[in-house]
C-alpha positions as a printed NumPy array, in Angstrom:
array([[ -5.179,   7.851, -37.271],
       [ -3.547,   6.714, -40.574],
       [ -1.396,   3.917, -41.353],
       [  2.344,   5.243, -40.507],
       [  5.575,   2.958, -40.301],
       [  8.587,   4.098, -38.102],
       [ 10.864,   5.411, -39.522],
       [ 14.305,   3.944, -37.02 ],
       [ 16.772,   5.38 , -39.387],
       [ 15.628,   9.053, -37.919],
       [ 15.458,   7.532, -34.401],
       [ 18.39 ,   5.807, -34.085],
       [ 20.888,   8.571, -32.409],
       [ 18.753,   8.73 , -29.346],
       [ 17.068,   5.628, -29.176],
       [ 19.105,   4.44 , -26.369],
       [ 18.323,   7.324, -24.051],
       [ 15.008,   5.118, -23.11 ],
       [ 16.905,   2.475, -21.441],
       [ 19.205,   4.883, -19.218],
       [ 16.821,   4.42 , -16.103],
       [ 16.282,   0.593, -17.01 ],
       [ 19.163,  -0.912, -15.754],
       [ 17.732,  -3.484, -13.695],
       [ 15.158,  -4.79 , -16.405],
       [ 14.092,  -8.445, -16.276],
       [ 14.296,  -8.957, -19.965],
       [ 17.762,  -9.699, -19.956],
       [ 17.532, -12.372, -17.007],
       [ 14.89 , -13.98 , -18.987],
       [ 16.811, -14.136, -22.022],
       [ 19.979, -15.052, -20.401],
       [ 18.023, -17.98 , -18.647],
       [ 16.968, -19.233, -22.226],
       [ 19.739, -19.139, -23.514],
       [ 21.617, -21.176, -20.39 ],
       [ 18.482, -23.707, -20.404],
       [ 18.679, -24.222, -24.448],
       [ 22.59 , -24.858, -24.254],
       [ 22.4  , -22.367, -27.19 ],
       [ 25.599, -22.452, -28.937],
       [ 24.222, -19.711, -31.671],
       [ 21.165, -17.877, -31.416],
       [ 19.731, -14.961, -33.676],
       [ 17.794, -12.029, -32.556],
       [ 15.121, -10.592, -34.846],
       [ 14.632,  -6.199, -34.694],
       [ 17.729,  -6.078, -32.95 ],
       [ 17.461,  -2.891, -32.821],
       [ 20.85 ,  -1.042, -31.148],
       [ 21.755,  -4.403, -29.549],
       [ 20.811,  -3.657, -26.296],
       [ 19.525,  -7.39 , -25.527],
       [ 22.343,  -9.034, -27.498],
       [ 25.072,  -6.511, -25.778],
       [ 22.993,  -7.568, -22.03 ],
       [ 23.646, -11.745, -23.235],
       [ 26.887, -11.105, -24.927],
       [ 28.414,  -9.939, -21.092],
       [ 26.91 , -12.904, -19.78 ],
       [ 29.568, -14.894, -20.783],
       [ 27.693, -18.001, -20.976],
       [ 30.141, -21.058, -21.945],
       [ 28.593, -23.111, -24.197],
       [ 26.912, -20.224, -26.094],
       [ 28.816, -19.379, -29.551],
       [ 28.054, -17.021, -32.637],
       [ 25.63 , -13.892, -31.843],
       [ 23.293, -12.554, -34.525],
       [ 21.782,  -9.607, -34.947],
       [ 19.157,  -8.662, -37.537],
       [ 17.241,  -5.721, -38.301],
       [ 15.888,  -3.383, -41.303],
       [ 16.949,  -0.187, -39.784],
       [ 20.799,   0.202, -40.619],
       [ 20.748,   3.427, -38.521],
       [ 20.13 ,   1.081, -35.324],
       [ 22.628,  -1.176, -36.755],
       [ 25.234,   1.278, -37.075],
       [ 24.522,   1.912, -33.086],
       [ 24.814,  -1.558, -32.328],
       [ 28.16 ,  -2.181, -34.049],
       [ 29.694,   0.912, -32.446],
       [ 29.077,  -0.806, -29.088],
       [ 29.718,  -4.338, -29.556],
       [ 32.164,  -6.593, -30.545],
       [ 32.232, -10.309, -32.294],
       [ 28.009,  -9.896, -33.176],
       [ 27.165, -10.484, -36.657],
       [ 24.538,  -8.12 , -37.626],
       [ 22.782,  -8.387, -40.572],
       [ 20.305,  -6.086, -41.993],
       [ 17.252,  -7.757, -43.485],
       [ 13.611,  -8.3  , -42.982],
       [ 12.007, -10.577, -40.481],
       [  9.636, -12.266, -43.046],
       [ 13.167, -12.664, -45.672],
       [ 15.474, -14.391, -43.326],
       [ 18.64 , -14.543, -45.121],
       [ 20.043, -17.716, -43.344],
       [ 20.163, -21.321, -44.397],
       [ 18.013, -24.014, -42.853],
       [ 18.734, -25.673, -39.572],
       [ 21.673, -22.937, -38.981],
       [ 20.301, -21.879, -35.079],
       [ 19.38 , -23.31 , -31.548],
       [ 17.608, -19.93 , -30.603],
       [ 15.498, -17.79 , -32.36 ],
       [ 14.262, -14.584, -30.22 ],
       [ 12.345, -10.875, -30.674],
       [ 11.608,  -8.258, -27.886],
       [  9.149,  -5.82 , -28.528],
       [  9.118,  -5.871, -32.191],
       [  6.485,  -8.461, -33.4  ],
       [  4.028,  -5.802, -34.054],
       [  6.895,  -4.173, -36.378],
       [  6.97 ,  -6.571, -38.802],
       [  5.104,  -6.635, -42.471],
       [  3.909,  -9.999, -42.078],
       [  4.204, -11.967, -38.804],
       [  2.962, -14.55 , -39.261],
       [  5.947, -15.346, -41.928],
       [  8.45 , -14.534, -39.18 ],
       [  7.528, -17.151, -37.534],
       [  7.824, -19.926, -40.226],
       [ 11.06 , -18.267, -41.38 ],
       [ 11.836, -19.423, -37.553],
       [ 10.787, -22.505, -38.14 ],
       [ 13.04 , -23.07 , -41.145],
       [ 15.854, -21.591, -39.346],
       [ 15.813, -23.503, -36.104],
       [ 17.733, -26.839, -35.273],
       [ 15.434, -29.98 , -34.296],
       [ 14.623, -28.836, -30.693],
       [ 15.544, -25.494, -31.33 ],
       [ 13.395, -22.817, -29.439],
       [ 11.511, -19.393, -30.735],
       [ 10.766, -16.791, -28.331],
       [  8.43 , -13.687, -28.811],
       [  8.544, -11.34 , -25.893],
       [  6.284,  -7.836, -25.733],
       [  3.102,  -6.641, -24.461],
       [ -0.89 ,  -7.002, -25.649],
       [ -2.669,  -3.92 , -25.676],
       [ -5.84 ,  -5.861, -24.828],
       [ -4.816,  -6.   , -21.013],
       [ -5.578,  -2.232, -21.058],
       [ -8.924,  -2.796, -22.142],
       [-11.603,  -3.071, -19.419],
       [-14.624,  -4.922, -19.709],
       [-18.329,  -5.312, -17.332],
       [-17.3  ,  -6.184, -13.743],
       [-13.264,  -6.727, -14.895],
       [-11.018,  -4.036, -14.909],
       [ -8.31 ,  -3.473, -17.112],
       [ -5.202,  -5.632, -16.296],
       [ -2.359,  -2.998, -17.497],
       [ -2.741,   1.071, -17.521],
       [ -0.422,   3.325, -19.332],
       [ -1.035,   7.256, -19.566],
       [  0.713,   7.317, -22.907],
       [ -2.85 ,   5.034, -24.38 ],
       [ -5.028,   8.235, -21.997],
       [ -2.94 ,  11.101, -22.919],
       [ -2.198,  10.442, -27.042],
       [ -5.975,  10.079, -28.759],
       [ -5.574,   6.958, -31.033],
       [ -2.054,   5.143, -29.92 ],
       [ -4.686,   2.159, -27.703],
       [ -6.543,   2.027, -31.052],
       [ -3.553,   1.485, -33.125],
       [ -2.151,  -0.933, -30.993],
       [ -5.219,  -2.98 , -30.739],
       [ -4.499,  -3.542, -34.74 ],
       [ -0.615,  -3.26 , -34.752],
       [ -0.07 ,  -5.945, -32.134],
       [ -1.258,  -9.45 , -32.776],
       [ -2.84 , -11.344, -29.304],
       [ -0.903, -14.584, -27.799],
       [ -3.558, -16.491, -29.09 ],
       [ -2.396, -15.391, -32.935],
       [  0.563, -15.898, -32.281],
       [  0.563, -19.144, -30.65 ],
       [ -1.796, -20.158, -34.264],
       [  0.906, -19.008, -36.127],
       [  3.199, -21.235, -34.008],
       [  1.351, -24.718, -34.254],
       [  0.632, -23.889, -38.044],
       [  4.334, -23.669, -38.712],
       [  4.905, -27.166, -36.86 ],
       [  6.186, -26.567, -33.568],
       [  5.179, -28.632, -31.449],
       [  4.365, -26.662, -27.895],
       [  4.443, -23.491, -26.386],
       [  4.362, -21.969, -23.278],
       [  3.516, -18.35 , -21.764],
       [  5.039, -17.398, -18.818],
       [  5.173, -13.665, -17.254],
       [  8.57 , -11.478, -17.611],
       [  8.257,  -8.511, -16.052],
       [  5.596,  -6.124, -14.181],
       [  6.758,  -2.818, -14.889],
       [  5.185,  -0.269, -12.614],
       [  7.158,   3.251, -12.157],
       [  3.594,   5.568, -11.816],
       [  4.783,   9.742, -12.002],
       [  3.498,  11.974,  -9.693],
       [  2.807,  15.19 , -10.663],
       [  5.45 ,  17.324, -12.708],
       [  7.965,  14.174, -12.185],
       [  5.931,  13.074, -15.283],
       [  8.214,  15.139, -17.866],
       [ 11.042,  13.462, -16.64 ],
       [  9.998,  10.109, -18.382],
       [ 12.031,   9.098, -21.478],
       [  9.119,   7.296, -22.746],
       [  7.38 ,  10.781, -23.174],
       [  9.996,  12.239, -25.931],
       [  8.591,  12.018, -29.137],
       [ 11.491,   9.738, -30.69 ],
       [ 11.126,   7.36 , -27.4  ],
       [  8.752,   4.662, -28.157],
       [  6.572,   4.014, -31.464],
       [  3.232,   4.554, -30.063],
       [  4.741,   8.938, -30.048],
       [  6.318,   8.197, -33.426],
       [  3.725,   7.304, -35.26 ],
       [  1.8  ,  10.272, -34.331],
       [  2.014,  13.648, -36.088],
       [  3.292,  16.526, -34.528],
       [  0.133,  17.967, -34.041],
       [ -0.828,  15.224, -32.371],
       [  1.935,  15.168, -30.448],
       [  1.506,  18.517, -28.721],
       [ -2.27 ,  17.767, -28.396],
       [ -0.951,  14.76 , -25.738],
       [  1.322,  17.13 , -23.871],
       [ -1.443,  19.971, -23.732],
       [ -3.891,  17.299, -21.921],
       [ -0.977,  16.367, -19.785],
       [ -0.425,  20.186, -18.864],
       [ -4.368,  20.431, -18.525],
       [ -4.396,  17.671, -15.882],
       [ -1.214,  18.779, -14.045],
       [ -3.022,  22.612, -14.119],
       [ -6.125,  21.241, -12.98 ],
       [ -4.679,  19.288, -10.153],
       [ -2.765,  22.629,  -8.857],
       [ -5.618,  24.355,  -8.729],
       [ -7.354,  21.922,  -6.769],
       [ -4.347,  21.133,  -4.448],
       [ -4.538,  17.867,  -5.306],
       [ -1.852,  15.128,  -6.714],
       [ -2.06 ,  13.801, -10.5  ],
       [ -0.59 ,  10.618, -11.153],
       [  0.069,   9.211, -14.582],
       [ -0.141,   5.596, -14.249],
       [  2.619,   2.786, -15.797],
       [  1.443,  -0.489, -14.736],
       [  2.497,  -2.993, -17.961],
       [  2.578,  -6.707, -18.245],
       [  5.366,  -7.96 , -20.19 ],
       [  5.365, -12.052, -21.549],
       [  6.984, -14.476, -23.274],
       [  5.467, -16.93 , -25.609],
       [  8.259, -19.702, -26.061],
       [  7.551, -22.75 , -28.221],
       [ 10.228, -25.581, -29.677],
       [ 10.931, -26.938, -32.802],
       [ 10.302, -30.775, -32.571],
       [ 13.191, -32.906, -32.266],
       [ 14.117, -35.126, -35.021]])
């Protein structure tokens, strides 16, 4: 499958319609838990997408904690953001341009958008540069390489989306960096430790037809659909039919497996 970026601008409208059945998420906890532990008095968040994480802290109403930023290249998802929150400064930029001045934040975050970015690696020592003497980074997402089996281990995560869609695993495996890039990227920027602890196990497996009920199946949902064509597209839902057909026949159940394995690689900026 060819290189394709995502295009949020077009997304944007109904990008929060995959979060309507996620209330209860653990990202948020997590985050809030930083951000309590840190004594953050201003933190930035990096794809900030619609807001939904900064909205989630924001109602926390955590005391010490100060100015909220927000910054993303998609000023359609920034547009959504602002019409849902007050007092955030949102900014749009690019992760490896960080239009801030040195030393300017205690905590420096992304959720699921690492694999977005140009160049990584950057992102991370623009975090460096932005980030107060014991100021903490925080990178929290997936790696595709837990769906990956290998001889006598089986794969660690399953998601039909990776069986369903020919080439989305694939263009993972090169979209998405592994914890151990990442954490390289970390040490060669100068901070000084890091940690990787788990976040969430999402599991919410369909059963049979309950399977076109999933937000994550629209096209517009999630960037592994995105980038694919439309052809493509419809190619994923006919092999969904297929199996659901097949199983009728049979008079047998399909499931369509979601079992992911979401982490956060934390590391700190050393003190002065």
């Amino acid at each position: 499958m060819p290189d394709r970026s995502v295009n949020y601008d077009q997304v944007a409208p109904t990008y929060n319609r995959r979060f309507n059945t996620q209330k209860d998420r653990l990202i948020a906890a997590v985050l809030i838990d930083l951000v309590r532990a840190t004594w953050a008095n201003r933190l930035l968040e990096i794809g900030c997408g619609t807001g939904r994480w900064l909205a989630d802290i924001q109602a926390a109403r955590i005391p010490a904690l100060g100015c909220l930023y927000g910054l993303d290249r998609s000023a359609g998802m920034l547009a959504q953001a602002r019409s849902r929150m007050l007092g955030l400064q949102l900014v749009q930029g690019l992760a490896e341009s960080l239009p801030f001045p040195e030393a300017s934040f205690d905590l420096v975050y992304c959720v699921n958008a690492l694999h977005h970015f140009n160049q990584p690696e950057q992102f991370v020592d623009q975090a460096f540069r932005l980030l107060r003497p014991g100021g903490q980074l925080a990178v929290i997402g997936m790696d595709p390489r837990n769906f990956l089996a290998a001889p006598n281990h089986p794969a660690r995560a399953r998601w039909y989306v990776y069986e369903y869609f020919d080439g989305t695993l694939e263009t993972d495996l090169q979209r998405f960096p592994s914890w151990g890039q990442v954490l390289d990227w970390m040490m060669g920027a100068g901070f000084a430790e890091a940690r990787l602890q788990p976040v969430e196990h999402v599991r919410d497996t369909k059963t049979g037809a309950a399977v076109w009920s999933d937000p994550f199946i629209e096209k517009n949902s999630t960037s592994q659909l995105i980038l694919l064509t439309e052809a493509e597209y419809q190619t994923g839902l006919d092999r969904i039919q297929a199996a659901l057909s097949k199983a009728e026949a049979a008079h047998q159940t399909c499931t369509f497996a979601v079992d992911l394995l979401i982490d956060m690689l934390v590391t700190q900026k050393p003190e002065e």
